[in-house]
N, C-alpha and C positions, 0 to 999 in steps of 0.2 A: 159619794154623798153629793146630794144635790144642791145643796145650801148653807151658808154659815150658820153659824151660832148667830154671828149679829145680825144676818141677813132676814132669820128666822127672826129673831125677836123683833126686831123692826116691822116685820110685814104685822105681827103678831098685834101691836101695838097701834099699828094703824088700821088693820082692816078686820079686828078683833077686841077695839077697847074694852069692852063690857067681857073679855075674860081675863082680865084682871082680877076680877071676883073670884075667877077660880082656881090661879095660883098663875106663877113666875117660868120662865125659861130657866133651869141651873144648868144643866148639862144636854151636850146634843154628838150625836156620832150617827154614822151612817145605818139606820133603821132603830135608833133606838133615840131617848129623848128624857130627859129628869125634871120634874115641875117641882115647886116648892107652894105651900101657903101658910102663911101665919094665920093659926086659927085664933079668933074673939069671938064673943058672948055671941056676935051675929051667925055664926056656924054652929051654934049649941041649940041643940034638942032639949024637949025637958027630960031633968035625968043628969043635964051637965054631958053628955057626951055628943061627939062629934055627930052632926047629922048626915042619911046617907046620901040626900040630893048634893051634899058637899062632897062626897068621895066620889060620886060618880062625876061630877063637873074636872074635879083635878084629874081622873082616871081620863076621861074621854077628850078633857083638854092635850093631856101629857102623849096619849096616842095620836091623837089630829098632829103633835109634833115629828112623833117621830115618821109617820105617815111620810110628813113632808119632807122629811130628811134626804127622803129618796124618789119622790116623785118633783118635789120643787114646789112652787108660793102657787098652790091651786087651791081658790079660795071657793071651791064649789065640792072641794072634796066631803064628802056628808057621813054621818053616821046612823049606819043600815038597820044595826042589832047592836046591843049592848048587855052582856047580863055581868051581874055581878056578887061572888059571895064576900059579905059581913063576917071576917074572921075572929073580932075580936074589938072589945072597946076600946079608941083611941083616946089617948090622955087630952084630957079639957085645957084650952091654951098650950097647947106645946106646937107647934108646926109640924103642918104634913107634908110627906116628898113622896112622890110616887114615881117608878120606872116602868117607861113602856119598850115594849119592843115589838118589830112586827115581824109576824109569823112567815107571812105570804104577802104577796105583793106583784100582782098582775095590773092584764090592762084596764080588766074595769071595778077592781075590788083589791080591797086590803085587808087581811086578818089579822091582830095582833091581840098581847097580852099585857094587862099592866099589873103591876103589885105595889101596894098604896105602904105606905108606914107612918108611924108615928115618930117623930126625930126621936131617937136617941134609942129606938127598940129595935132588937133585931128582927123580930119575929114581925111576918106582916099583919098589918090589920083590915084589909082586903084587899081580894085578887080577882080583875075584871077579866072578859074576853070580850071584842069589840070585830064589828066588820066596818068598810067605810067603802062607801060607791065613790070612784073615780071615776070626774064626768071624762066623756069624748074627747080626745084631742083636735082643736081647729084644724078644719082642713084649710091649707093656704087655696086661695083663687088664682085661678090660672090671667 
């Protein structure tokens, strides 16, 4: 693993504030990463249920982590493709945790998977697939 838990969140927190909106650092291991978010009224669709612009932020946040897990605090790492299927309606105010892991992990691409939840259900309530462009490594000058 290329980086701590708190190394990660740290970086997370400084050169990512506005993804706070899309959930928390809980758990991190070498290519895999857990996000958490407390859903409110500002995540709700009409209908009262979870919207999906929110699952995909928590899914493609939770991946960018575990990305980083393994390449280290590269803040140009991007996201290439993203799709995602809607398994299920998630419970209105309960918190969502989603676990990424990555598939593959080259020199200039990442493929992984996340699987989004509703706390307290087993069963997921969607399941992304995401790619992520890793910029270049600086060449040192002679």
């Amino acid at each position: 693993m290329m980086v701590t838990f708190e190394e990660l969140d740290s970086f997370l927190h400084e050169q990512f504030p506005q993804g706070a909106a899309y959930g928390s650092l809980r758990k991190l291991g070498d290519g895999w990463a857990e996000m958490s978010l407390d859903v409110d009224n500002g995540h709700l669709r009409p209908g009262g249920t979870v919207s999906g612009p929110v699952m995909m932020g928590l899914a493609d946040l939770a991946l960018y982590a575990a990305l980083l897990s393994r390449i280290g605090l590269v803040p140009l790492a991007v996201t290439t493709n993203l799709n995602i299927n809607f398994l299920r309606k998630p419970a209105a105010h309960t918190p969502l945790w989603a676990r990424a892991t990555m598939i593959k992990v080259g020199r200039s691409m990442g493929v992984g998977e996340v699987f989004v939840y509703s706390e307290g259900d087993e069963e997921p309530v969607a399941h992304s697939t995401m790619t992520y462009s890793i910029p270049p490594k600086k060449r040192e000058l002679d």
